[in-house]
MILOVEX-307665 format. One record per residue (C-alpha): residue in three letters; x, z, y. Coordinates in Angstrom, 2 decimals, always signed. Example, Ala and Ser with C-alpha at 12.3 -4.5 7.8 and 13.67 -1.06 7.14 Angstrom:
- r  X  Z  Y
- ALA  +12.30  +7.80  -4.50
- SER  +13.67  +7.14  -1.06
REM end
This chain:
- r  X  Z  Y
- UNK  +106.36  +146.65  +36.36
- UNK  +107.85  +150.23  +36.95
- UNK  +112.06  +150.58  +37.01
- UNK  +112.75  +154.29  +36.21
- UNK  +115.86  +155.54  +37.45
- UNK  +117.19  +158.82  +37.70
- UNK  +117.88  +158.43  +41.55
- UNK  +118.77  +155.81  +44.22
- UNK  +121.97  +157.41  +45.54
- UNK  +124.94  +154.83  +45.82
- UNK  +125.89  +154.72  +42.16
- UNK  +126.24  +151.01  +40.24
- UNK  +122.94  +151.25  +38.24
- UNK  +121.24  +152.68  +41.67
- UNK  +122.39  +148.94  +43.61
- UNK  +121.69  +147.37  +40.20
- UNK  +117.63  +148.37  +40.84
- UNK  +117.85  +147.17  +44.67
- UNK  +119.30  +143.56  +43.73
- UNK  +117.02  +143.41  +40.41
- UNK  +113.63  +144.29  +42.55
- UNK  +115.12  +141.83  +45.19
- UNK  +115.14  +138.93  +42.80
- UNK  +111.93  +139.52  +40.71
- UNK  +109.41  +136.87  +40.49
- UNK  +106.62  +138.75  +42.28
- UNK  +104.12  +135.99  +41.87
- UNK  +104.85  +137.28  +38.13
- UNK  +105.29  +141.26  +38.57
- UNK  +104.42  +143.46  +40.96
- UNK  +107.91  +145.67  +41.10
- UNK  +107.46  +149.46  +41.41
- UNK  +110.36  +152.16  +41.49
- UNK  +110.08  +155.46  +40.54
- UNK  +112.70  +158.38  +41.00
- UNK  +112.78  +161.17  +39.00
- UNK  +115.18  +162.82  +41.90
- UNK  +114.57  +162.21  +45.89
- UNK  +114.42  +161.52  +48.24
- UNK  +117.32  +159.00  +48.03
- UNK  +119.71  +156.43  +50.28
- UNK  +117.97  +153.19  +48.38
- UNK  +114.74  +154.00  +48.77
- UNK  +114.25  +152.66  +52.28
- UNK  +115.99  +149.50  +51.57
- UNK  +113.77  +148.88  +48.86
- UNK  +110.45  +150.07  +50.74
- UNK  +111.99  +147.08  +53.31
- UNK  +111.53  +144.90  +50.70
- UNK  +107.77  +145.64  +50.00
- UNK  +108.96  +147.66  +46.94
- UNK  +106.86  +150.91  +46.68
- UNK  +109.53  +153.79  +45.55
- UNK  +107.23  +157.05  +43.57
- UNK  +109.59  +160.20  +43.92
- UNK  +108.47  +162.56  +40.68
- UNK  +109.76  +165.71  +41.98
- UNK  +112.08  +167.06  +39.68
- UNK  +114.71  +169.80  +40.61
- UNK  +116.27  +170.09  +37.03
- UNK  +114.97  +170.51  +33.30
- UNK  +112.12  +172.47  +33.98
- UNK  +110.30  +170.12  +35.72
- UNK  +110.71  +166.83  +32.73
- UNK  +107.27  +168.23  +32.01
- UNK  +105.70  +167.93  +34.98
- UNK  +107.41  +165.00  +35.94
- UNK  +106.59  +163.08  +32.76
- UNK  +102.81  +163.81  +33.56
- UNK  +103.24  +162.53  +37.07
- UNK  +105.27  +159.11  +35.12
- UNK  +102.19  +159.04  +32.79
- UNK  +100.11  +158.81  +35.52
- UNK  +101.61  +156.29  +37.33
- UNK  +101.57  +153.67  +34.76
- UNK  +98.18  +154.23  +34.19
- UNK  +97.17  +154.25  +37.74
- UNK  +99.26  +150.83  +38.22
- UNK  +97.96  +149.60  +34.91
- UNK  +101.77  +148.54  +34.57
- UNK  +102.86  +146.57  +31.38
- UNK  +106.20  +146.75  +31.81
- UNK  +108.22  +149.73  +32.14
- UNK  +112.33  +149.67  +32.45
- UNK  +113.91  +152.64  +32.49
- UNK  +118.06  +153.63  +32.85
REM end
């Protein structure tokens, strides 16, 4: 399972990701977060929590291409079935 999110600052949907990977069922998913901004405030509380974080690199729009390839990658390299995005 890979949670997309634009970045881990402080925002609601940013704490939202922290608490959700805190509570998954990891004998059921194996929780993943990847930024498409970094690095961020969150991601060492989530790295605490055995949660790896995958910072894609983008500065602004003309990087969605490379950082969609790096995305693509990930899910295959993970073999993830789930992918949840905000």
């Amino acid at each position: 399972m890979i949670t997309v999110v634009e970045s881990l600052g402080r925002g609601g949907a940013e704490r939202m990701v922290v608490t959700t990977m805190g509570r998954i069922q990891r004998h059921r998913f194996e929780p993943r977060v990847a930024t498409l901004f970094g690095p961020s405030d969150l991601a060492d509380e989530l790295r605490a929590m055995k949660v790896p974080v995958h910072e894609l690199g983008m500065r602004g729009p003309v990087d969605i291409p490379r950082a969609a390839l790096k995305l693509r990658n990930l899910i295959r390299h993970t073999r993830a079935q789930v992918v949840h995005t905000h």
